[in-house]
N, C-alpha and C positions, 0 to 999 in steps of 0.2 A: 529889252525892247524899250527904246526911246518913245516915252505919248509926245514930243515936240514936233514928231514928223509923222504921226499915228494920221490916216486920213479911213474914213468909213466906209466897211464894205458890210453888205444887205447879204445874209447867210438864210435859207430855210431848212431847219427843223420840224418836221413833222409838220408837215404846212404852215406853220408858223412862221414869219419873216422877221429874222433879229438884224439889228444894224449896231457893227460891233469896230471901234478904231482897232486898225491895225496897218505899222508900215507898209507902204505900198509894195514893197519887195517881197512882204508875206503874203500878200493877197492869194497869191494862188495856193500857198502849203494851207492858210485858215480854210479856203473855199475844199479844198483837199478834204481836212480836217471834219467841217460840218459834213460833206456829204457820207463820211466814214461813221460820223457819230450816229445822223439820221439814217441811216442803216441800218447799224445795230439799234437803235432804239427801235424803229419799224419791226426789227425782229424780236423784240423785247413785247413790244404791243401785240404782234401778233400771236404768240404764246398766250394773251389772255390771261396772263394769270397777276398782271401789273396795271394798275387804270390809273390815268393822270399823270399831265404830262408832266408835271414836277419830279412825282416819284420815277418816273422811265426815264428820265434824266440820271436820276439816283443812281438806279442799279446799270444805267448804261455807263456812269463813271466809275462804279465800282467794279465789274465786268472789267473794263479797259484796263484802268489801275491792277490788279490782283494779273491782271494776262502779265502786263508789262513788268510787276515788281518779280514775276515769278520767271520769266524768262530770262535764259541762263547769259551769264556776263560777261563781255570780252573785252570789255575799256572802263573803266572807272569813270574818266570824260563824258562819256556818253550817258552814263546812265546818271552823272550828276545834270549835264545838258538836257537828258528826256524830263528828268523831275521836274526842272526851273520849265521846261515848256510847258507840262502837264498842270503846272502851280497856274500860267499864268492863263493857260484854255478854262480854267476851272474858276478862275477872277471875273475871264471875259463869261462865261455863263453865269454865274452866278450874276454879274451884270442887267444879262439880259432879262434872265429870269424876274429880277427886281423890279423891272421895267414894265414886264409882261403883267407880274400881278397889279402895278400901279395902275394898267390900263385895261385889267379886269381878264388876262388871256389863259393865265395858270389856273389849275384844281389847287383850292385850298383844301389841305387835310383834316 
C-alpha cells in the first residue's frame, strides 16, 4: 500500500471516530473492515468480561488473528496476502490508538 496516494478516511469504533490514510481504492474494503472489527469488539464488550477500549481491541485482534491463522488453506498467496493486510490494519490501529491516548480517548492499564 503506497502512503503517496493514501488520502483519509473517518472509521468508528465503538463510538469512537479514528481517521486513518488509506488509498482511496480501499476506502470501502477499510470501512468494510472497521465495521467487522466494531462488531466483534461490541460483542467482546458486551460479554463483560473485558473493560477498555485498549484491551477490546486486544482480544478483538487476537480473536480475528487465531480464526484466520486457524482456518484451513487453499493458496499459499493468500494467506501470505491476508498476513501483509492483517500486519498493515494492525499498523493503522495501532496508529490510531496512539493518537487517541495523545488526546486523552483510551483506558490506560
Amino acid at each position: 500500500m503506497a502512503k503517496s496516494n493514501a488520502t483519509p478516511v473517518n472509521i468508528t469504533i465503538l463510538g469512537k471516530e479514528f481517521q486513518v490514510a488509506s488509498p482511496e481504492d480501499e476506502h470501502q474494503t477499510l470501512l468494510q473492515a472497521a465495521n467487522f472489527l466494531d462488531k466483534r469488539m461490541r460483542e467482546i464488550r458486551s460479554a463483560g468480561k473485558v473493560l477498555g477500549l485498549e484491551r477490546i481491541a486486544v482480544m478483538a485482534a487476537l480473536n480475528l488473528s487465531y480464526e484466520l491463522l486457524n482456518k484451513p488453506s487453499t493458496d499459499t498467496d493468500s494467506n501470505a496476502e491476508f498476513e501483509q493486510r492483517i500486519e498493515l490494519l494492525n499498523e493503522k490501529i495501532d496508529d490510531a490508538l496512539k493518537q487517541s491516548e495523545q488526546i486523552g480517548l483510551t483506558d490506560n492499564p
